[in-house]
Backbone and ligand atoms as CSV (ligand in chain L), in Angstrom:
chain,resi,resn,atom,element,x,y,z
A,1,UNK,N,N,-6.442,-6.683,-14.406
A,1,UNK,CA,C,-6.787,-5.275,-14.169
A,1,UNK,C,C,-6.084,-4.360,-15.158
A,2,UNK,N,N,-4.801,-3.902,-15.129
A,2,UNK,CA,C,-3.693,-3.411,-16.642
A,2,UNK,C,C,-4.073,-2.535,-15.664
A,3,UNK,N,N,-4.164,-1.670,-14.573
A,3,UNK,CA,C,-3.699,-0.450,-14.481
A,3,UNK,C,C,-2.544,-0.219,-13.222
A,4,UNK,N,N,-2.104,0.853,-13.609
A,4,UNK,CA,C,-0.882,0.837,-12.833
A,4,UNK,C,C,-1.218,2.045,-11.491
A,5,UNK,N,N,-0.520,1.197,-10.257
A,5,UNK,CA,C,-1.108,2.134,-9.025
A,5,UNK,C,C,0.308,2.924,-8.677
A,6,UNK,N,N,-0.650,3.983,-7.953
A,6,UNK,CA,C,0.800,4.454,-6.917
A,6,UNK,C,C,0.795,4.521,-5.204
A,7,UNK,N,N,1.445,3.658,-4.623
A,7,UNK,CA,C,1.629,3.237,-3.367
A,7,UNK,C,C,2.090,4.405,-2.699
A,8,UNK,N,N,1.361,4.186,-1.491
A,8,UNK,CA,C,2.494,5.544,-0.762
A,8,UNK,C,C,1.913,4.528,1.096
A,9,UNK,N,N,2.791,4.809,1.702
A,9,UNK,CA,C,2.707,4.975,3.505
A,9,UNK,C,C,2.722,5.887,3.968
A,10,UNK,N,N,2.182,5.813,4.942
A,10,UNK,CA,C,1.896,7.122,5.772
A,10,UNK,C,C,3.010,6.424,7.582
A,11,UNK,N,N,4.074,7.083,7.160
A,11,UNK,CA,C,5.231,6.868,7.995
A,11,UNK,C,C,4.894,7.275,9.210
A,12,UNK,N,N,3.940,8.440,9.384
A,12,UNK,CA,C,3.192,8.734,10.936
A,12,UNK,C,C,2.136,7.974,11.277
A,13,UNK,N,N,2.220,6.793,10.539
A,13,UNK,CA,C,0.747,5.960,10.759
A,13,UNK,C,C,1.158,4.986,11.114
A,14,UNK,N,N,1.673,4.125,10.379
A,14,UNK,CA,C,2.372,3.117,10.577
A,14,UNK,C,C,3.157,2.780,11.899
A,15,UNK,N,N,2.340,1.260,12.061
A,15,UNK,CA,C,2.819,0.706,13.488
A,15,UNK,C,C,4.115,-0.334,13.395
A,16,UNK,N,N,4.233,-0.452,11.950
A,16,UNK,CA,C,5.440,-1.174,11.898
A,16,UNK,C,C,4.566,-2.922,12.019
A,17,UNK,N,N,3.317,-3.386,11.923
A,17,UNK,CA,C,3.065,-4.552,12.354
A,17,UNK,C,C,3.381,-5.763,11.378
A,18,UNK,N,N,3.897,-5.210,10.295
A,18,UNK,CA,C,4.598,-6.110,9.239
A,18,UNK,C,C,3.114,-6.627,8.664
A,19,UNK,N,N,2.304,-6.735,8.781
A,19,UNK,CA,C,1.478,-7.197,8.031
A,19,UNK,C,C,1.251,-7.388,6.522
A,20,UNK,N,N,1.533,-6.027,6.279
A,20,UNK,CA,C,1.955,-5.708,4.332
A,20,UNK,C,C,3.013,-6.903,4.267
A,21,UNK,N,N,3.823,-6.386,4.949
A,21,UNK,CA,C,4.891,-7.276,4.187
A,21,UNK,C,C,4.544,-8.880,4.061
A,22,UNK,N,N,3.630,-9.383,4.919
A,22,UNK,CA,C,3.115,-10.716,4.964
A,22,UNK,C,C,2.173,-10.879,3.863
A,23,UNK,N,N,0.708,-10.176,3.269
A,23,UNK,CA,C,0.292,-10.253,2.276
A,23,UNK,C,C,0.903,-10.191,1.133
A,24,UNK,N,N,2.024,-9.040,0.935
A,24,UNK,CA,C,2.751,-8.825,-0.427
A,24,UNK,C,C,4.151,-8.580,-0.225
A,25,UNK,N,N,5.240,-9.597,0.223
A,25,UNK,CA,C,6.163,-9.285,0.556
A,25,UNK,C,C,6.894,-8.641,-1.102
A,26,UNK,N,N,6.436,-8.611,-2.429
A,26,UNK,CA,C,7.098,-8.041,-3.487
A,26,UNK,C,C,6.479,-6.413,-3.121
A,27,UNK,N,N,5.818,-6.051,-2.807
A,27,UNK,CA,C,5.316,-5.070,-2.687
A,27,UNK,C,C,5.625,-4.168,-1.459
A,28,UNK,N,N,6.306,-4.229,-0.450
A,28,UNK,CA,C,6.422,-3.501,0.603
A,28,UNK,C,C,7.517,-4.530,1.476
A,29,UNK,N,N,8.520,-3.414,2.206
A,29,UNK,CA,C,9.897,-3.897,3.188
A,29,UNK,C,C,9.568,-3.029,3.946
A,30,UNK,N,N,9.878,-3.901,5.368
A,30,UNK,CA,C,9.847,-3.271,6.471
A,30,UNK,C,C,11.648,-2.437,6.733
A,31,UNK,N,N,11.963,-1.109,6.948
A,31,UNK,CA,C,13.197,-0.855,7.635
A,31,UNK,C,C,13.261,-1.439,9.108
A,32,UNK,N,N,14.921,-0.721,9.211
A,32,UNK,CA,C,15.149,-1.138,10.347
A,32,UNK,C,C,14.545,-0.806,11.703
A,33,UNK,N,N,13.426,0.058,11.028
A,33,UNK,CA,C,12.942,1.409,12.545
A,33,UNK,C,C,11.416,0.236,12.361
A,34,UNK,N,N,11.066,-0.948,11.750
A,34,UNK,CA,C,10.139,-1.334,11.240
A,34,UNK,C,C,9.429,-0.343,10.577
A,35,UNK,N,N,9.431,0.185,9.897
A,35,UNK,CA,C,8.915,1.170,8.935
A,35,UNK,C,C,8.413,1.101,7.824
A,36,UNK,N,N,7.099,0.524,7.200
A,36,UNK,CA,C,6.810,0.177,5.991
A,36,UNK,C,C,7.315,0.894,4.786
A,37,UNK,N,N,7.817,0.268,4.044
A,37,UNK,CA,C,7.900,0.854,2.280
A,37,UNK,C,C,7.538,0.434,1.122
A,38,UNK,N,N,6.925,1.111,0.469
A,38,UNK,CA,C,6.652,0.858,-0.840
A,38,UNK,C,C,7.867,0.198,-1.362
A,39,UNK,N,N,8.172,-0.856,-2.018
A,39,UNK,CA,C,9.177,-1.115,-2.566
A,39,UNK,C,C,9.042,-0.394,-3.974
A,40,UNK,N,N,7.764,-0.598,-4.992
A,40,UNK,CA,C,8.408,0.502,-6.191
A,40,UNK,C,C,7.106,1.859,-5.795
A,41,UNK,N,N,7.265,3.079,-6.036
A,41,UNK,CA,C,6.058,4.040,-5.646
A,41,UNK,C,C,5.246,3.499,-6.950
A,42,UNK,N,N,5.919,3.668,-8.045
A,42,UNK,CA,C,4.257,2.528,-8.623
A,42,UNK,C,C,4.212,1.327,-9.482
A,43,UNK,N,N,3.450,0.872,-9.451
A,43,UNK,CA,C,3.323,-1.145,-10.003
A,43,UNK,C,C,2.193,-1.261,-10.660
A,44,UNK,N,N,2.392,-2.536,-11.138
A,44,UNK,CA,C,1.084,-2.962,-11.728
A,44,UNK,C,C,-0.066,-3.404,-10.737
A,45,UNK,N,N,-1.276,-3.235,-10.850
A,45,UNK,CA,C,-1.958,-3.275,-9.783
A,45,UNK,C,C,-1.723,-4.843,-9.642
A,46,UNK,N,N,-2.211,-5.318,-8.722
A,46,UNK,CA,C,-2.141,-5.943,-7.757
A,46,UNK,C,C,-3.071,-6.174,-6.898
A,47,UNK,N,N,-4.055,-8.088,-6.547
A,47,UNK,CA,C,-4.481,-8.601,-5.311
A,47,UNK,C,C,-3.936,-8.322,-4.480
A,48,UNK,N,N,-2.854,-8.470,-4.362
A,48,UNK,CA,C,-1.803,-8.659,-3.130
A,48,UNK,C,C,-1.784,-7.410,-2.770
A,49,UNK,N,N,-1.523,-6.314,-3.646
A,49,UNK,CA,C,-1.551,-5.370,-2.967
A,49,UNK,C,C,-2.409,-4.302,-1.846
A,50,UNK,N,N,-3.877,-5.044,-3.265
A,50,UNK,CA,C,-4.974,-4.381,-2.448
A,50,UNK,C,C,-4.991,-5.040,-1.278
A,51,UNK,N,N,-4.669,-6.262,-0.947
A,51,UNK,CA,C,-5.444,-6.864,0.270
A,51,UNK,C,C,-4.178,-6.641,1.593
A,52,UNK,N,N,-2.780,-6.051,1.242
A,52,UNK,CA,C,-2.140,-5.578,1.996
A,52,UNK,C,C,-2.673,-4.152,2.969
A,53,UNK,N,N,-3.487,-3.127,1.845
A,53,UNK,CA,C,-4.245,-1.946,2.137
A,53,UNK,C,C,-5.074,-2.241,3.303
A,54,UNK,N,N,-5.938,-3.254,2.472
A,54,UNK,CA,C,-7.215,-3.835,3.241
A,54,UNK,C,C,-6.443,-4.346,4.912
A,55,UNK,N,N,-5.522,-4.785,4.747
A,55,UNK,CA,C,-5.273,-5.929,5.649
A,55,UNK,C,C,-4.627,-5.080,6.651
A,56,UNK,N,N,-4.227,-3.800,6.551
A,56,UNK,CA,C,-3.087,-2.833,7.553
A,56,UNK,C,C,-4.272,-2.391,8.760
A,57,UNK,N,N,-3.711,-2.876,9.821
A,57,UNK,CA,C,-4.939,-2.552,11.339
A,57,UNK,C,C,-4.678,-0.943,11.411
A,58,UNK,N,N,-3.872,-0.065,10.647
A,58,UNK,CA,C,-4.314,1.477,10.703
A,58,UNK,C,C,-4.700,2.131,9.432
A,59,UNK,N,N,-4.796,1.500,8.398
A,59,UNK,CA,C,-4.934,2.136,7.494
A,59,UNK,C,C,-4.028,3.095,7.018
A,60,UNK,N,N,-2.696,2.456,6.947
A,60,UNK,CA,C,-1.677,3.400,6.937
A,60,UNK,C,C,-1.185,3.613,5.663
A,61,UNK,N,N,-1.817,2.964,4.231
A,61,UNK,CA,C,-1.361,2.503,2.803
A,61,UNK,C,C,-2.453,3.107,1.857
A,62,UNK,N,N,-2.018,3.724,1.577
A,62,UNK,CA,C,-3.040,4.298,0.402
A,62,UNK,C,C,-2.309,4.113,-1.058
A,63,UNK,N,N,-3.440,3.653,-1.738
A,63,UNK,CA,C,-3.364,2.793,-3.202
A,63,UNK,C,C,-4.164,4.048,-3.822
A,64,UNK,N,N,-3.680,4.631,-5.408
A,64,UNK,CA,C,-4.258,5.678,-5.882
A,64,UNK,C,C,-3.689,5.128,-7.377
A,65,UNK,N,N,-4.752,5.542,-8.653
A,65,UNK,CA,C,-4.508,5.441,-9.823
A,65,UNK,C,C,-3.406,6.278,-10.522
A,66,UNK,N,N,-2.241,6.005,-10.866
A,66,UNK,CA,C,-0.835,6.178,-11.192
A,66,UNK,C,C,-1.193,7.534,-12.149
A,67,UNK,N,N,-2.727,6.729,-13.116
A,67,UNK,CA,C,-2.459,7.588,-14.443
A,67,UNK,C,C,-3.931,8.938,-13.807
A,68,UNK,N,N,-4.449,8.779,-12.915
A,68,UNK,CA,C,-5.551,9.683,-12.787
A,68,UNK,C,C,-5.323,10.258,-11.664
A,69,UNK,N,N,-4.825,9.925,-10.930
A,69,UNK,CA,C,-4.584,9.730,-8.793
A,69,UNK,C,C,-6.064,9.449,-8.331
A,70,UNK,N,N,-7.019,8.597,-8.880
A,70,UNK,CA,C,-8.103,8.329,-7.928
A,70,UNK,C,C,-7.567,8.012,-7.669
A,71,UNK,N,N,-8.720,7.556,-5.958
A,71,UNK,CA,C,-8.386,6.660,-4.933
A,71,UNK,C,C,-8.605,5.618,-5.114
A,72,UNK,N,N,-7.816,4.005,-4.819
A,72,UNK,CA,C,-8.252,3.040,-5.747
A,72,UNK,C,C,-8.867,2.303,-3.689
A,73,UNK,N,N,-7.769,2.561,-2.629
A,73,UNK,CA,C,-7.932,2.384,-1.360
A,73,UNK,C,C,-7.551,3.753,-0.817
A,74,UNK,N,N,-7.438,3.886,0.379
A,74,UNK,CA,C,-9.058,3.593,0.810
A,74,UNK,C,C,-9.806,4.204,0.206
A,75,UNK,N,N,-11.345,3.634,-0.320
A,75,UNK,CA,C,-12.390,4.198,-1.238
A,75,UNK,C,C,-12.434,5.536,-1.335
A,76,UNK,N,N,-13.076,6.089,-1.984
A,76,UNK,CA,C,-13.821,7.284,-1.440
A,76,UNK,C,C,-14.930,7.233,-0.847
A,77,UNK,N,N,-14.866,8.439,-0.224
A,77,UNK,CA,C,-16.230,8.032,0.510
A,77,UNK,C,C,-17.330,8.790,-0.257
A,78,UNK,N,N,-18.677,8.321,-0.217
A,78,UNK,CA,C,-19.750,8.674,-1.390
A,78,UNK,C,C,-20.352,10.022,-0.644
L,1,SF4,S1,S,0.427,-3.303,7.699
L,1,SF4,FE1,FE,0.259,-1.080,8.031
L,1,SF4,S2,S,1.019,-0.744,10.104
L,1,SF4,FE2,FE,1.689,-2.782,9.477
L,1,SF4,S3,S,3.765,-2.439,8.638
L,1,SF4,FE3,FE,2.310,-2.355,6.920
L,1,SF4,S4,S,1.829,-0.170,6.703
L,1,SF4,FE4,FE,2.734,-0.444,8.714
């Protein structure tokens, strides 16, 4: 892919179900409150990452283009 994303959580969203951290444990740590984090705010894109997005039961991870801020997850909607 060569492009670089920027990760963010949505800390009022997040259920804490660790899931991210199971698809991409380089990519996201749970705190002690279970609290998802971006480990860097931005990376090289990433399977793992997208399918952490994909994979969160609230949709609590939004993936956006570093150098443009599209939305890379969740889509846009058309
Ligand atoms: S998968 Fe979603 S709800 Fe679960 S810890 Fe990660 S960000 Fe939070």
């Amino acid at each position: 892919m060569g492009d670089r994303w920027h990760v963010e959580v949505d800390r009022g969203v997040c259920i804490g179900s660790g899931m991210c951290v199971n698809h991409a444990p380089d990519g996201f740590r749970l705190d002690t409150a279970r609290q998802s984090h971006p480990r860097e705010a931005e990376t090289d894109a990433g399977e793992l990452l997208l399918a952490a997005a994909e994979g969160c039961p609230v949709e609590a991870i939004q993936i956006t283009l570093a150098a443009g801020g599209e939305p890379v997850f969740p889509p846009e909607e058309e």
